[in-house]
C-alpha positions in Angstrom: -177.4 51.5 -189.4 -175.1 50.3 -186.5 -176.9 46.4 -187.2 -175.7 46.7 -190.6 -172.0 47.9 -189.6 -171.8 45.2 -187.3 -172.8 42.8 -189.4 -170.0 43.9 -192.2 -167.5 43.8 -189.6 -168.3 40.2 -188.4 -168.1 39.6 -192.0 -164.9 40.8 -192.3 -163.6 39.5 -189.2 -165.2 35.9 -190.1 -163.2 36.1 -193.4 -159.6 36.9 -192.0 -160.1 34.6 -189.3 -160.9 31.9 -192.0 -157.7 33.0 -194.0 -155.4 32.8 -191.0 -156.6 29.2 -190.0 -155.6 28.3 -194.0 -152.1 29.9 -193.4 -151.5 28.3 -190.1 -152.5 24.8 -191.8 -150.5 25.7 -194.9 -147.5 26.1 -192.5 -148.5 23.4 -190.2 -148.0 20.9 -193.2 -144.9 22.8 -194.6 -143.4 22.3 -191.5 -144.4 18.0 -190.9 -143.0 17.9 -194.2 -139.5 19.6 -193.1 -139.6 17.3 -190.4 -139.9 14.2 -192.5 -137.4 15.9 -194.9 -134.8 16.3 -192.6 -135.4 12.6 -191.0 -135.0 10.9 -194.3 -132.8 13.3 -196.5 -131.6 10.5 -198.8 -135.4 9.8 -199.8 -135.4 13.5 -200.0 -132.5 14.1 -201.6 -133.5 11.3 -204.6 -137.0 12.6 -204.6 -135.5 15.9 -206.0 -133.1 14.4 -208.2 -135.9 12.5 -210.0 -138.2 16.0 -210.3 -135.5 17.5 -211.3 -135.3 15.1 -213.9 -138.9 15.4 -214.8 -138.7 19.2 -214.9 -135.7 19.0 -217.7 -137.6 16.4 -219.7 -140.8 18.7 -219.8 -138.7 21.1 -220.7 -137.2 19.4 -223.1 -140.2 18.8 -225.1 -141.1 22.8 -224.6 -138.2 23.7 -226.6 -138.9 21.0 -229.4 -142.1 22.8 -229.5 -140.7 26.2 -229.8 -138.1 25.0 -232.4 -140.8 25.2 -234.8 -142.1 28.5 -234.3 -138.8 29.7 -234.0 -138.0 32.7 -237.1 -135.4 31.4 -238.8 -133.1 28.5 -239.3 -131.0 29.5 -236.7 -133.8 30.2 -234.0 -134.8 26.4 -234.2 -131.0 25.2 -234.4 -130.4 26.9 -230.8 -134.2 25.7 -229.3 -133.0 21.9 -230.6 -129.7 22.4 -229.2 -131.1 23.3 -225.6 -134.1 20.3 -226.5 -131.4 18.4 -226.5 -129.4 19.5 -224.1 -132.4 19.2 -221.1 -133.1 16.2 -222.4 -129.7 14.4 -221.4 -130.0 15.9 -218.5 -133.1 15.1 -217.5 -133.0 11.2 -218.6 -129.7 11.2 -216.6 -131.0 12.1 -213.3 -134.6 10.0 -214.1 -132.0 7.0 -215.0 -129.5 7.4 -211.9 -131.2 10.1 -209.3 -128.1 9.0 -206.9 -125.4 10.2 -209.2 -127.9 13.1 -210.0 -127.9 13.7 -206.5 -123.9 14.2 -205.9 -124.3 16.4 -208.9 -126.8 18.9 -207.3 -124.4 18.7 -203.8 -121.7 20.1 -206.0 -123.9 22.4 -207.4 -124.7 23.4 -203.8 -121.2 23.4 -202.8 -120.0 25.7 -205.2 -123.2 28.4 -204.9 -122.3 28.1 -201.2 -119.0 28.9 -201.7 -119.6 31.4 -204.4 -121.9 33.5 -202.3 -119.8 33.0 -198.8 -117.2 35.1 -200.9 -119.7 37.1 -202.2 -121.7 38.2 -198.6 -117.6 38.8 -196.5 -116.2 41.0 -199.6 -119.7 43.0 -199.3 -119.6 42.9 -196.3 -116.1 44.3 -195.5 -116.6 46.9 -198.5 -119.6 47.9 -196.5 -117.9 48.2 -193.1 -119.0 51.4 -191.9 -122.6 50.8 -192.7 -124.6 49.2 -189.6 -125.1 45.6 -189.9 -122.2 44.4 -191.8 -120.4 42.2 -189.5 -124.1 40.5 -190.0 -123.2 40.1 -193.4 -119.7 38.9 -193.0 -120.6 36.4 -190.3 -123.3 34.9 -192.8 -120.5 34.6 -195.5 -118.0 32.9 -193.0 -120.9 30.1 -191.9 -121.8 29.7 -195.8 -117.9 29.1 -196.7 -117.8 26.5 -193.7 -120.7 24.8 -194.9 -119.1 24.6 -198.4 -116.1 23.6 -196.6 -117.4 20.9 -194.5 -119.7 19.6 -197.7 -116.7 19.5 -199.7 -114.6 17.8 -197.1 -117.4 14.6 -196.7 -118.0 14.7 -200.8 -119.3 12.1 -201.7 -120.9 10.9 -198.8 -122.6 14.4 -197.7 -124.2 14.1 -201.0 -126.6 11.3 -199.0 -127.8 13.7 -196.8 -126.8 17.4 -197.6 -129.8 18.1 -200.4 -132.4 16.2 -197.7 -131.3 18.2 -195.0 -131.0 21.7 -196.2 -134.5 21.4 -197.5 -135.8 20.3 -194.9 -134.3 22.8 -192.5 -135.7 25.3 -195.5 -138.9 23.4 -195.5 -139.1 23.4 -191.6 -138.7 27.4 -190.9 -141.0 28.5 -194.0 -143.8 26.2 -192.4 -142.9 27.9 -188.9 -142.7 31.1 -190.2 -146.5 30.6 -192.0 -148.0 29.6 -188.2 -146.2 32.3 -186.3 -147.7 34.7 -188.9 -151.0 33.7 -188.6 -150.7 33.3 -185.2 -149.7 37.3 -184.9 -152.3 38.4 -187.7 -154.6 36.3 -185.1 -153.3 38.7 -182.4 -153.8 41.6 -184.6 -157.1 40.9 -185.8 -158.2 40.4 -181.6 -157.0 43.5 -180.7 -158.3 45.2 -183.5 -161.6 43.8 -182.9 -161.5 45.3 -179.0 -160.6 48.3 -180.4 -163.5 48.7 -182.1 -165.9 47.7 -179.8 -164.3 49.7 -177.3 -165.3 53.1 -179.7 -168.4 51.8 -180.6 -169.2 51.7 -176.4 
């Protein structure tokens, strides 16, 4: 009886420990790319531009297939229209990913801005909760960043997209290791626990 309990645990314990090496290495990667990201955010920033391109081309050709199972004449009118639409879009940034490029910093720009506004009015409407200077203080360092961004344009566009996703890039893949390393820490001290009541 205990031989076979044992056994299951080891199982068990064998199985998590094999899932927590795959996160750590998940992260591990995650977190080289970042690095490279953020040490070359041009060819980061054009690498986006042109798979964002791709993505709008794809889709593209998913709404000239839905056009004709659209119901009704008007159905397939509006799936052409958008066909269309993501199609110019997408061979735009495939054809020039640099001027695709500036056009996703201003897009970044103005969602930066937009929620910089958004996070200090909540914030202040929030003001006797607990925690929302936090929130204010995020909204100030998001309107700077729009600020500063807007202030470069268009040179930050070389560099802004590149950088910000590899800083993005860089604490996901951190965050992946320091969780397997704590489920690591978890699983050990569960695993004394248990031998420690089975004594």
């Amino acid at each position: 009886m205990s031989t076979e309990t044992t056994s299951t645990g080891s199982t068990v314990l064998g199985r998590t420990g094999t899932s927590r090496r795959a996160v750590m290495a998940v992260g591990v990667v995650i977190a080289v790319l970042g690095v490279l990201a953020i040490l070359a955010p041009l060819v980061t920033g054009v690498a986006l531009s042109i798979l964002l391109g791709a993505l709008l081309v794809v889709g593209a050709l998913a709404h000239v297939a839905h056009a004709f199972h659209a119901g009704g004449w008007t159905g397939s009118l509006w799936q052409l229209a958008l066909a269309i639409l993501y199609a110019v879009a997408g061979i735009s940034l495939l054809a020039n990913p640099v001027v695709g490029l500036a056009t996703l910093t201003l897009l970044v720009i103005a969602y930066l801005a937009v929620a910089g506004i958004v996070e200090v009015v909540g914030g202040v409407l929030l003001r006797p909760a607990p925690g929302w200077s936090w929130t204010v203080v995020g909204g100030v360092v998001s309107l700077l960043l729009a600020v500063l961004l807007w202030g470069g344009f268009p040179s930050t566009a070389a560099w802004a997209i590149g950088l910000l996703v590899g800083i993005q890039l860089l604490s996901t893949g951190l965050l992946l290791v320091a969780l397997g390393y704590l489920d690591r820490g978890a699983a050990t001290t569960g695993g004394q626990t248990g031998d420690a009541s089975a004594g």
